[in-house]
N, CA, C and O of each residue as an XYZ file, in Angstrom:
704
protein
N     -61.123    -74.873     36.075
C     -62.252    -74.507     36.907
C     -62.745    -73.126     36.491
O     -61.898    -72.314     36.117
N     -64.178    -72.740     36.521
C     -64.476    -71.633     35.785
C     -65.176    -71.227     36.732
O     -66.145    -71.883     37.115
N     -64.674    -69.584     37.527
C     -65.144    -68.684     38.011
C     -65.691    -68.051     37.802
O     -65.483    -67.578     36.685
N     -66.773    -67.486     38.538
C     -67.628    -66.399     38.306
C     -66.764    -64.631     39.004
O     -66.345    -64.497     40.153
N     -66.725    -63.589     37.958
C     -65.729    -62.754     38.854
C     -66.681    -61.482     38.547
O     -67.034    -61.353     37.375
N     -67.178    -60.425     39.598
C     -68.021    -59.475     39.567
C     -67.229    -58.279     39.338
O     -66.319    -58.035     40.131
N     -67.544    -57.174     37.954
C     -66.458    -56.031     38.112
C     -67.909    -54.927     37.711
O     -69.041    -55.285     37.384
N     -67.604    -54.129     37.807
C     -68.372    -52.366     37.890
C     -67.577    -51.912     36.710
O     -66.391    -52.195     36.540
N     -68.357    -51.138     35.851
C     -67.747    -50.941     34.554
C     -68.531    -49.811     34.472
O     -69.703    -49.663     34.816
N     -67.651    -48.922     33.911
C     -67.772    -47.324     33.362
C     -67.740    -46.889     31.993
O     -66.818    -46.340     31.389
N     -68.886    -47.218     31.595
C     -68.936    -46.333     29.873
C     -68.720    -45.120     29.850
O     -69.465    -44.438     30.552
N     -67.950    -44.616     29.278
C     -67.479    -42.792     28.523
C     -67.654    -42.848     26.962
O     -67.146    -43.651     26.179
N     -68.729    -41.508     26.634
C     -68.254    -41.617     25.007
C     -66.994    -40.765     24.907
O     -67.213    -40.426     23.744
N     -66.565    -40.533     25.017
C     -64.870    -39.543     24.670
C     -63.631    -39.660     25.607
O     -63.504    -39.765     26.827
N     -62.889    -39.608     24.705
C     -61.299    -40.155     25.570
C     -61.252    -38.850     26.697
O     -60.800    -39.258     27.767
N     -61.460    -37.984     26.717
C     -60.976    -36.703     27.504
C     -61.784    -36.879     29.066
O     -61.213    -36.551     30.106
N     -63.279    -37.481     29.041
C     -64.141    -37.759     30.380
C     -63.631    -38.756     30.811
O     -63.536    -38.904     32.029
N     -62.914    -40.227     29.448
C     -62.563    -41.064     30.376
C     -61.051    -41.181     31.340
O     -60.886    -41.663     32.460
N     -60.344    -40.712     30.662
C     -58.996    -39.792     31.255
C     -59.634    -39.143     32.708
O     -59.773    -39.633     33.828
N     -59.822    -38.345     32.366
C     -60.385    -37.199     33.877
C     -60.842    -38.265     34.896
O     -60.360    -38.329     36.027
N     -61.977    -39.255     34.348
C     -62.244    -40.061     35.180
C     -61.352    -41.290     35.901
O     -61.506    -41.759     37.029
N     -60.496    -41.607     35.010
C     -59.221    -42.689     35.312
C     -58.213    -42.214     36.220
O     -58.002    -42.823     37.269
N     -57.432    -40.953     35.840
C     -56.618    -39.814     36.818
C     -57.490    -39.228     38.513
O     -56.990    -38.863     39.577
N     -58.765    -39.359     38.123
C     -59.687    -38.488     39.568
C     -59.667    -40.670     40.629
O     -59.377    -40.650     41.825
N     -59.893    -41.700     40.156
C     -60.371    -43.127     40.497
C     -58.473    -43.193     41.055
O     -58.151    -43.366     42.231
N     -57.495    -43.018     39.944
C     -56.137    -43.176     40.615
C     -55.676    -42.718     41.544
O     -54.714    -43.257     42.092
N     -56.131    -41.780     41.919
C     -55.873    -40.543     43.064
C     -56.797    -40.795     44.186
O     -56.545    -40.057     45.138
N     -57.826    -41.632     44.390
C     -58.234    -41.992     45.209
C     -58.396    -43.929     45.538
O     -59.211    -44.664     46.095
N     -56.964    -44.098     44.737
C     -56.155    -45.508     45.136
C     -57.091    -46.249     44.663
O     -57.275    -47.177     45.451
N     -57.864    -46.317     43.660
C     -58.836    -47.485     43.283
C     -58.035    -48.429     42.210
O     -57.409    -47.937     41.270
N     -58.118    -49.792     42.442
C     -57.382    -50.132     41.246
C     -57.938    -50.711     40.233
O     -58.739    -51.619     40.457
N     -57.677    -50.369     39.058
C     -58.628    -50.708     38.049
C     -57.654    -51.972     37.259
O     -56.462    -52.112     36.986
N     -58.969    -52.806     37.075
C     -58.768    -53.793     36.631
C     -57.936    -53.917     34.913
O     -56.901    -54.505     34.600
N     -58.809    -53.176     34.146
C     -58.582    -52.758     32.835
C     -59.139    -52.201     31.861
O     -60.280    -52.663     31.900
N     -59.084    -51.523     31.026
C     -59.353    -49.876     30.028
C     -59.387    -50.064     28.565
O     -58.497    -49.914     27.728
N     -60.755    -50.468     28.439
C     -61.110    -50.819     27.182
C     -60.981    -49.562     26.604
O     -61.382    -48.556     27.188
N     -60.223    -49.516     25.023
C     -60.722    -48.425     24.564
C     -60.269    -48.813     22.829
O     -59.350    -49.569     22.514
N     -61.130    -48.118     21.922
C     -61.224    -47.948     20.486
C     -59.754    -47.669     20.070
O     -59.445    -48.111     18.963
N     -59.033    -47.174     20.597
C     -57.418    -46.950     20.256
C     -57.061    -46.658     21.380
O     -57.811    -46.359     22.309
N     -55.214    -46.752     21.418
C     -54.300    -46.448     22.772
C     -54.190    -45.054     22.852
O     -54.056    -44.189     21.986
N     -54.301    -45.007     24.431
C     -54.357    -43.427     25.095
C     -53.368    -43.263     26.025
O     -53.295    -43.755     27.151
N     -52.617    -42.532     25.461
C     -50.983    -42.304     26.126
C     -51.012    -42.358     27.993
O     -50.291    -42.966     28.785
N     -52.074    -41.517     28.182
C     -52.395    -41.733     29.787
C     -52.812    -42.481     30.342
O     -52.575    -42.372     31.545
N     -53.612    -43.612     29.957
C     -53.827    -44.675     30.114
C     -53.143    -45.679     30.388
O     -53.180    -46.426     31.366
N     -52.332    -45.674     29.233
C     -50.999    -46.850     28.977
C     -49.950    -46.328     30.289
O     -49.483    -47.052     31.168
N     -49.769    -44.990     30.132
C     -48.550    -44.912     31.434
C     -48.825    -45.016     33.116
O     -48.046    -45.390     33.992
N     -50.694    -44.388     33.261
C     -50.801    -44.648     34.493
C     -51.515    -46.167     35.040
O     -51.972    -46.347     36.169
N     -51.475    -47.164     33.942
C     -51.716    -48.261     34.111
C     -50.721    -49.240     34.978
O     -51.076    -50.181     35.688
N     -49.053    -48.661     34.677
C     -48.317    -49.091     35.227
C     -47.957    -50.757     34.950
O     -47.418    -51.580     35.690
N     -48.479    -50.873     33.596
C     -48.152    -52.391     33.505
C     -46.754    -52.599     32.913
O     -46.464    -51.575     32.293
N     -45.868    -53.414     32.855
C     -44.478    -53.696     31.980
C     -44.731    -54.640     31.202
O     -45.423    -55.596     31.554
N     -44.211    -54.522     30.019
C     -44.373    -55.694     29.049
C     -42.820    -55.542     28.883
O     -42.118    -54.551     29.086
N     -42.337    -57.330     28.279
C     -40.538    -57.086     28.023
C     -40.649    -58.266     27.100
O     -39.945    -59.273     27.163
N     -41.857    -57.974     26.013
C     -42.232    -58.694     24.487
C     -40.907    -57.589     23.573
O     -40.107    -58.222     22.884
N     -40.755    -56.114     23.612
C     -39.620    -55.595     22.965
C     -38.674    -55.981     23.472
O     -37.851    -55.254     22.916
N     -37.970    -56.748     24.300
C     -36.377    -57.522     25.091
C     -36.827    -59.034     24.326
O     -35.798    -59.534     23.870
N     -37.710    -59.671     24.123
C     -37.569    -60.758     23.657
C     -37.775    -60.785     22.350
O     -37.661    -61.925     21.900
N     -38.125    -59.685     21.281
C     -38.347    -59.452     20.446
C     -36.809    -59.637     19.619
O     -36.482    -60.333     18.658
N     -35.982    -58.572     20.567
C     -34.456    -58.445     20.253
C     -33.658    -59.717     20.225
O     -32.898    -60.051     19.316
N     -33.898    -60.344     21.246
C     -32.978    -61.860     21.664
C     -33.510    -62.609     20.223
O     -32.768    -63.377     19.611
N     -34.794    -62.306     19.796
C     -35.527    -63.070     18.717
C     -34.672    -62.855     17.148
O     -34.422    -63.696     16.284
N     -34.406    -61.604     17.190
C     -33.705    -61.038     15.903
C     -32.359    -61.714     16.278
O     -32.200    -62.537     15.377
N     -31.370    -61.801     17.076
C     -30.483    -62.088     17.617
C     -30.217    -63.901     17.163
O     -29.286    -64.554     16.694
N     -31.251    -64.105     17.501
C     -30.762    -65.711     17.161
C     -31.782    -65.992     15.981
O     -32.189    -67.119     15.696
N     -32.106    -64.940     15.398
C     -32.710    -65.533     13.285
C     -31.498    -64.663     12.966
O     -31.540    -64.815     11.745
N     -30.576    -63.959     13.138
C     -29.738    -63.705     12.478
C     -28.685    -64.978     12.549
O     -28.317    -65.491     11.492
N     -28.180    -65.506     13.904
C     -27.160    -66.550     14.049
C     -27.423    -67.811     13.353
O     -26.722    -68.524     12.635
N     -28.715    -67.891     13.798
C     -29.126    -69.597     12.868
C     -29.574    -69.489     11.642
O     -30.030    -70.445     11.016
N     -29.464    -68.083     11.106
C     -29.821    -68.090      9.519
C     -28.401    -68.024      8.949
O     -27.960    -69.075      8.484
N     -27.453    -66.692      8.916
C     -25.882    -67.291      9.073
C     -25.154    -68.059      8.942
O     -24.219    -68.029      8.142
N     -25.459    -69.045      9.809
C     -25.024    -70.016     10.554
C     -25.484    -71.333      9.718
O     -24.522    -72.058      9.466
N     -26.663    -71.786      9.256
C     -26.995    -72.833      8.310
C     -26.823    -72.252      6.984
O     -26.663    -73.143      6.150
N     -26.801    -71.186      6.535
C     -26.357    -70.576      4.892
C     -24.931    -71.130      4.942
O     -24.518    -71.942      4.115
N     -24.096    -70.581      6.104
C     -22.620    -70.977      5.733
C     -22.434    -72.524      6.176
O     -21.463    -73.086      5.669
N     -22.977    -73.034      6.768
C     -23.121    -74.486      7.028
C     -23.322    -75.239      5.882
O     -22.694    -76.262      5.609
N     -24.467    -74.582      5.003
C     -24.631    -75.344      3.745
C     -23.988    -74.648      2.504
O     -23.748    -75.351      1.523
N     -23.811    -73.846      2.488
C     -22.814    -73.439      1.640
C     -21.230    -73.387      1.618
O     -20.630    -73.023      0.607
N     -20.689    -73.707      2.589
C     -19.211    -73.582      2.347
C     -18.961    -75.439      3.472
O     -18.611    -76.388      2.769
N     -19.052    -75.580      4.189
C     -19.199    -76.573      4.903
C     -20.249    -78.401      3.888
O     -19.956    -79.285      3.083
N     -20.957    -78.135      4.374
C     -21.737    -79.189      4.148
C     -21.235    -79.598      2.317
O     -20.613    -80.607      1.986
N     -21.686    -78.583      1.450
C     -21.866    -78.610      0.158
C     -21.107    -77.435     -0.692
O     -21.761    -76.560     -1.258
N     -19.930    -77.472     -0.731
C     -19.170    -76.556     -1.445
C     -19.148    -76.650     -2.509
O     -18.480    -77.580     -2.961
N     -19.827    -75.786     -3.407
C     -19.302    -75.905     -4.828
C     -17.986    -74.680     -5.316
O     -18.079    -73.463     -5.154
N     -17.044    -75.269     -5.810
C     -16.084    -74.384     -6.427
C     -16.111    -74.630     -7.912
O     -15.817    -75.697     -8.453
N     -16.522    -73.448     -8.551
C     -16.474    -73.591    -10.044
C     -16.476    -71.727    -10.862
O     -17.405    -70.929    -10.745
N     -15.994    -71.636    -11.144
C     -16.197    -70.179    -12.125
C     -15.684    -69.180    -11.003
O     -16.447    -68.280    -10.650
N     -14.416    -69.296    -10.421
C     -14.203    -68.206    -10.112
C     -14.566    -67.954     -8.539
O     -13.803    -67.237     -7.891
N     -15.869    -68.603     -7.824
C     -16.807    -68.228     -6.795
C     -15.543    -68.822     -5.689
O     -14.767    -69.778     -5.664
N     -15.864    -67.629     -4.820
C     -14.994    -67.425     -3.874
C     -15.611    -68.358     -2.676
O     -16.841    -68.323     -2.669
N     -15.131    -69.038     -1.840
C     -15.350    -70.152     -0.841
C     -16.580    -69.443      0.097
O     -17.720    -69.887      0.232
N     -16.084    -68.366      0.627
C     -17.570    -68.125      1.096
C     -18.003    -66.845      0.386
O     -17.446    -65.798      0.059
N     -19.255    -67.376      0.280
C     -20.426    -65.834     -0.921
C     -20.955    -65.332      0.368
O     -22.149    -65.078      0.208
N     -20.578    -65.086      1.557
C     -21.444    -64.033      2.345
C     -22.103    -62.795      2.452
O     -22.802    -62.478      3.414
N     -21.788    -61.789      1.036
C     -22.667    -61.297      0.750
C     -23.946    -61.534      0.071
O     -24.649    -60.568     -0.227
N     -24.254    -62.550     -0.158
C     -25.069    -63.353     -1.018
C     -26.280    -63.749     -0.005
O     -27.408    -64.069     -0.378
N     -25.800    -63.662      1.465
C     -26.394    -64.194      2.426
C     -27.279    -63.008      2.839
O     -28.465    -63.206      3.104
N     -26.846    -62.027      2.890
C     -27.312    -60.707      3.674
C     -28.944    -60.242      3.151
O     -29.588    -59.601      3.981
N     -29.595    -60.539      1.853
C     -30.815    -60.306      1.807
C     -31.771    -61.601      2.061
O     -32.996    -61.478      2.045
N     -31.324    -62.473      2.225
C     -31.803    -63.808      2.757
C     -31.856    -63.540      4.041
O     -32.950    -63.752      4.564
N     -31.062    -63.163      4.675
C     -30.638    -63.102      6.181
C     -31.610    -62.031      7.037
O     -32.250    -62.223      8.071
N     -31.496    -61.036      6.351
C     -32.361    -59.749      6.588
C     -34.084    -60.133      6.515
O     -34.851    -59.693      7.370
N     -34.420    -60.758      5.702
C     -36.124    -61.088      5.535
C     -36.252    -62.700      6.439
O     -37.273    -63.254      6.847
N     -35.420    -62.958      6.498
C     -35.401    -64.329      7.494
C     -35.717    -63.675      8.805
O     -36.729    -63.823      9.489
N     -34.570    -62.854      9.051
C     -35.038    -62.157     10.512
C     -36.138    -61.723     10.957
O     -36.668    -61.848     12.061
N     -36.545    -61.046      9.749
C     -37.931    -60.483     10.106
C     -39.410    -61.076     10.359
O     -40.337    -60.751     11.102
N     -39.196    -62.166      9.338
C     -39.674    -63.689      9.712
C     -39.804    -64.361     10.858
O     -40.776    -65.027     11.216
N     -38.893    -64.188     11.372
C     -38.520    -65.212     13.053
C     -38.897    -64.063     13.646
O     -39.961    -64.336     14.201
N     -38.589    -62.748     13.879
C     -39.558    -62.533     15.097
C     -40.435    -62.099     14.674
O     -40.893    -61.437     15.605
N     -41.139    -61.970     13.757
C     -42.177    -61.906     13.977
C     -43.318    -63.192     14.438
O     -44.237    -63.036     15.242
N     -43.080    -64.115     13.910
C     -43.738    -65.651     14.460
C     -42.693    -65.687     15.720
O     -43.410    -66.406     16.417
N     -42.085    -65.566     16.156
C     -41.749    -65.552     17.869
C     -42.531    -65.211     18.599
O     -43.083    -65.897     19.460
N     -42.809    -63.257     18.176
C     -43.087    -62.458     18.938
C     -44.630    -62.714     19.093
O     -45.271    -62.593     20.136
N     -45.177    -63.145     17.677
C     -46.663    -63.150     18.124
C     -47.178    -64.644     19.136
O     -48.223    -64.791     19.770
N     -46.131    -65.503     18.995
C     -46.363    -66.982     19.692
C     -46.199    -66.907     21.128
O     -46.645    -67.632     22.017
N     -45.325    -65.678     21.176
C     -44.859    -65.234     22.975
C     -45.918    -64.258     23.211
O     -45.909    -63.878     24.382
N     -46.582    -63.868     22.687
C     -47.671    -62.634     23.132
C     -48.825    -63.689     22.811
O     -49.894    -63.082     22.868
N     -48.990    -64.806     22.548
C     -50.299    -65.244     22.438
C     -50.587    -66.117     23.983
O     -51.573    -66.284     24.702
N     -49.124    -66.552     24.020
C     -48.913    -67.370     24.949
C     -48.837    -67.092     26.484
O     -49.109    -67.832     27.429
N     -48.338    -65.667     26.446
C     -48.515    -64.650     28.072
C     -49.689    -64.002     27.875
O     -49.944    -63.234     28.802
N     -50.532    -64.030     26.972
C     -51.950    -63.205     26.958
C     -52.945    -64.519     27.031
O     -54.068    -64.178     27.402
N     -52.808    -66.121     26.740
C     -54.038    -66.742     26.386
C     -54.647    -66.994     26.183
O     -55.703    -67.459     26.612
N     -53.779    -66.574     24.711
C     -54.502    -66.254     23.219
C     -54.742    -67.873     22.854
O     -53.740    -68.380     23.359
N     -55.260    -68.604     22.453
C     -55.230    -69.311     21.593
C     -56.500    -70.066     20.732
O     -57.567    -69.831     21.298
N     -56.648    -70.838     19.619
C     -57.553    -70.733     18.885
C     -58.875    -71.933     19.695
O     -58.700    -72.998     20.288
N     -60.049    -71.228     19.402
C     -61.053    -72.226     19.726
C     -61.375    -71.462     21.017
O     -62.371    -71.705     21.697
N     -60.481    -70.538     21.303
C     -60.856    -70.209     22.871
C     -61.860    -68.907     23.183
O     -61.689    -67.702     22.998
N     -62.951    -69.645     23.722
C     -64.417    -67.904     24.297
C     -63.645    -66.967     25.066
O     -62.940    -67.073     26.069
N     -64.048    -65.818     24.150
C     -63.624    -64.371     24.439
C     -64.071    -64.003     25.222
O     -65.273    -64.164     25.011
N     -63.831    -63.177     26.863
C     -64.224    -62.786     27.431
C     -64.722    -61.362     27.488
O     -64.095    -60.596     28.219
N     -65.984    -60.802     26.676
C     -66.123    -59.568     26.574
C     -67.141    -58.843     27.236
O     -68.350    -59.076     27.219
N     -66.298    -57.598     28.043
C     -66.823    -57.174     29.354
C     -68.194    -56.061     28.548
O     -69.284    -56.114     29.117
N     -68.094    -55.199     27.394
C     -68.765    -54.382     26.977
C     -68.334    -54.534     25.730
O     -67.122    -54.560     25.518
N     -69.571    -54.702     24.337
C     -68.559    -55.451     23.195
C     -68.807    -53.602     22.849
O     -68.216    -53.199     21.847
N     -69.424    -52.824     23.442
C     -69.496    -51.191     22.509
C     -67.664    -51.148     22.353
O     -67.054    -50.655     21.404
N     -67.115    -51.746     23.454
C     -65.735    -50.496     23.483
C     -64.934    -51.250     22.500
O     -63.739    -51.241     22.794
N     -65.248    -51.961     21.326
C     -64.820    -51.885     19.844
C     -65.448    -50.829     18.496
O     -65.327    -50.689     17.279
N     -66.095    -50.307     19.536
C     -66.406    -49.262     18.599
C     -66.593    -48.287     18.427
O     -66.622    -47.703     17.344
N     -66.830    -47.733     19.866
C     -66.822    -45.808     19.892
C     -67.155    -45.728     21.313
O     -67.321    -44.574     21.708
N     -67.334    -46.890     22.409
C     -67.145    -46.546     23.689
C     -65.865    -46.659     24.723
O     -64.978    -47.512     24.693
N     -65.964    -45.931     25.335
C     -64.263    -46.023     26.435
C     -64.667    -46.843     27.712
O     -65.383    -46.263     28.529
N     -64.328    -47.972     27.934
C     -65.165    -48.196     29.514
C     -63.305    -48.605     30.344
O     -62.205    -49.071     30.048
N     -63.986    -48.080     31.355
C     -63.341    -48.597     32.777
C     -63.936    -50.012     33.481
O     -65.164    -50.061     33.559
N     -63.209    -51.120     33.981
C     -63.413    -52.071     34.173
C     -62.906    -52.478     35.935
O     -61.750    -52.868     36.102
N     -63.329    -52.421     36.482
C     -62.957    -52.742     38.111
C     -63.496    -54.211     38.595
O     -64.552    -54.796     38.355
N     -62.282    -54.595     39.419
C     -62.525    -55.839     39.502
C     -63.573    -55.782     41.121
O     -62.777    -56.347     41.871
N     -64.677    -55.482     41.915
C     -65.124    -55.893     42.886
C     -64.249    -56.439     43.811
O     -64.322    -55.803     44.863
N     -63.459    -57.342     43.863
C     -62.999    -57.765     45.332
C     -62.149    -56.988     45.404
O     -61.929    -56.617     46.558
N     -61.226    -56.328     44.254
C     -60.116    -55.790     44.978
C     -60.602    -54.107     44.969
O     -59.878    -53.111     44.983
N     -61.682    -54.178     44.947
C     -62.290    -52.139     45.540
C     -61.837    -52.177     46.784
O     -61.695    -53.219     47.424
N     -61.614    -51.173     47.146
C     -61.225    -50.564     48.912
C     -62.183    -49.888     49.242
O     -62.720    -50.079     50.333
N     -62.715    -48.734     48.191
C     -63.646    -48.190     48.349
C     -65.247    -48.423     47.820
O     -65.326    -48.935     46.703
N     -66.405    -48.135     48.433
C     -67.682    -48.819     48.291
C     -68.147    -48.699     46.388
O     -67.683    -48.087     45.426
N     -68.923    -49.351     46.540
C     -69.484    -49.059     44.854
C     -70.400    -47.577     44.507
O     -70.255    -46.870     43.510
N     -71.212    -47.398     45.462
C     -71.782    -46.044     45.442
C     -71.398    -44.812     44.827
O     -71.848    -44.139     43.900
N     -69.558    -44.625     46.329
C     -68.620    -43.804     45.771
C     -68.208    -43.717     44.588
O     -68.185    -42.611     44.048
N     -67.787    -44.863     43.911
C     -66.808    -44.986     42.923
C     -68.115    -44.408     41.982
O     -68.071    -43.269     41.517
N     -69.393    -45.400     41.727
C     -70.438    -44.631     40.358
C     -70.235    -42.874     40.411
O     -70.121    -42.068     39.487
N     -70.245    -42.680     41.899
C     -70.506    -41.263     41.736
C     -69.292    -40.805     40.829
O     -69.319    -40.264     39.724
N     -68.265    -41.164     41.583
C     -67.160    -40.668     40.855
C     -67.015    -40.561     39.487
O     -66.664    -39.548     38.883
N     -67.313    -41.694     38.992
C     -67.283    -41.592     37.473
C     -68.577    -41.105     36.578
O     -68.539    -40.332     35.621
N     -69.636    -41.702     37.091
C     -70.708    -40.139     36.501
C     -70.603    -38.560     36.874
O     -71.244    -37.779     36.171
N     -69.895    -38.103     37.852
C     -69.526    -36.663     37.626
C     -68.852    -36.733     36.972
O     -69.097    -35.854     36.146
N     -67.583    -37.518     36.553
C     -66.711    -37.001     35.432
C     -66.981    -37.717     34.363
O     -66.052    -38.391     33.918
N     -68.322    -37.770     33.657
C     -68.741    -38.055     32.290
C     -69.208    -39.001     31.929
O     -69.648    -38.958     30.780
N     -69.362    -40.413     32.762
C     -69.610    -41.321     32.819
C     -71.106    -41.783     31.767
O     -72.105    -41.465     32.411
N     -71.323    -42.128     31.017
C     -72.825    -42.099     30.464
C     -73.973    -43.685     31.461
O     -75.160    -43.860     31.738
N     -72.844    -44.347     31.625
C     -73.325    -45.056     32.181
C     -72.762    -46.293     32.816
O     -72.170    -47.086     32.084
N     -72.904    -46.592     34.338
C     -71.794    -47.469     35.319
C     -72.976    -48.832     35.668
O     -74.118    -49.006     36.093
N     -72.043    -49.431     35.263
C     -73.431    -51.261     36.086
C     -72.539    -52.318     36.847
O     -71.355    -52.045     37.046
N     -72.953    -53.257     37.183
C     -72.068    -53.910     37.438
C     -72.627    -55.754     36.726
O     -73.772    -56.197     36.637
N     -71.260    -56.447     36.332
C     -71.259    -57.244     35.627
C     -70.515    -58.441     35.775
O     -69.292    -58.427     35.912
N     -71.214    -59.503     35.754
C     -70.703    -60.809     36.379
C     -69.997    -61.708     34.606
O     -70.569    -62.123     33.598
N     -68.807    -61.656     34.967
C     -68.201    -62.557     34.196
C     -67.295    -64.173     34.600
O     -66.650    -64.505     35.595
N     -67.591    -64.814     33.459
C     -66.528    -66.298     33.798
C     -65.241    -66.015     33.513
O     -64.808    -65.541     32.462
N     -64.701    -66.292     34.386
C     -62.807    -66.398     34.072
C     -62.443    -67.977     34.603
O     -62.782    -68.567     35.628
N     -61.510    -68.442     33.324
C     -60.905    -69.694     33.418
C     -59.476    -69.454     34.148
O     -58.724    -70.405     34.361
């Protein structure tokens, strides 16, 4: 089912007005939806307050491409298909360790991006929802979702055009 969802959005050209403006909107309990910006801004990211635990599954990911890479090398090498000839010692497990090492890195990485596509709703064929396409390129916007404001829309423009705002509208998007 495809919703129509109304948010108020705050263009800044420079990280420093949109900061001031994000820290002055937090302090008066507004909650912002989400913070487009051209690169990550340390204050942003921390007073956003979101958790991601893609680095905990990242680990469990390395964790089991190390066991099942291991684990089928010596399966097929000493188990399944042993060759003894010239000397070669029953298990070559050092033999395993640069196989093992780029395997790992392999598995999570196709883990990690299949689990971040999959909690984000990422996937191919699918319309991008883009609130302001500037803030790929040199604008900072603030994004507020309308129903969940506490405080009126008036306030909030003011707020963010005193602190640098170039320009606040409000904007009706579809969410699936």
């Amino acid at each position: 089912m495809i919703m129509n969802k109304k948010y108020l959005v705050g263009v800044f050209d420079d990280e420093h007005t949109l900061v001031d403006a994000f820290e002055k909107a937090l302090e008066k309990g507004v909650v912002i939806e989400e913070v487009y910006t051209p690169y990550p801004i340390h204050e942003v990211l921390t007073g956003m307050k979101t958790k991601t635990y893609i680095s905990h599954a990242a680990f469990f990911y390395g964790i089991l491409g190390v066991v099942m890479l291991i684990g089928g090398m010596y399966y097929a090498a000493v188990i399944s298909w042993p060759l003894q000839f010239g000397g070669k010692p029953f298990n070559t497990f050092p033999s395993f360790i640069v196989v093992t090492i780029v395997g790992t890195i392999l598995t999570i990485t196709l883990l990690t991006l299949f689990t971040f596509s999959v909690s984000s709703k990422i996937f191919p064929g699918k319309k991008a929802d883009i609130i302001d396409v500037r803030a790929t390129d040199d604008k900072f916007v603030i994004v507020l979702d309308q129903e969940k404001m506490e405080i009126e829309i008036p306030e909030i423009t003011q707020l963010f055009q005193n602190n640098g705002a170039t320009e606040v509208y409000e904007k009706e998007a579809n969410t699936n």
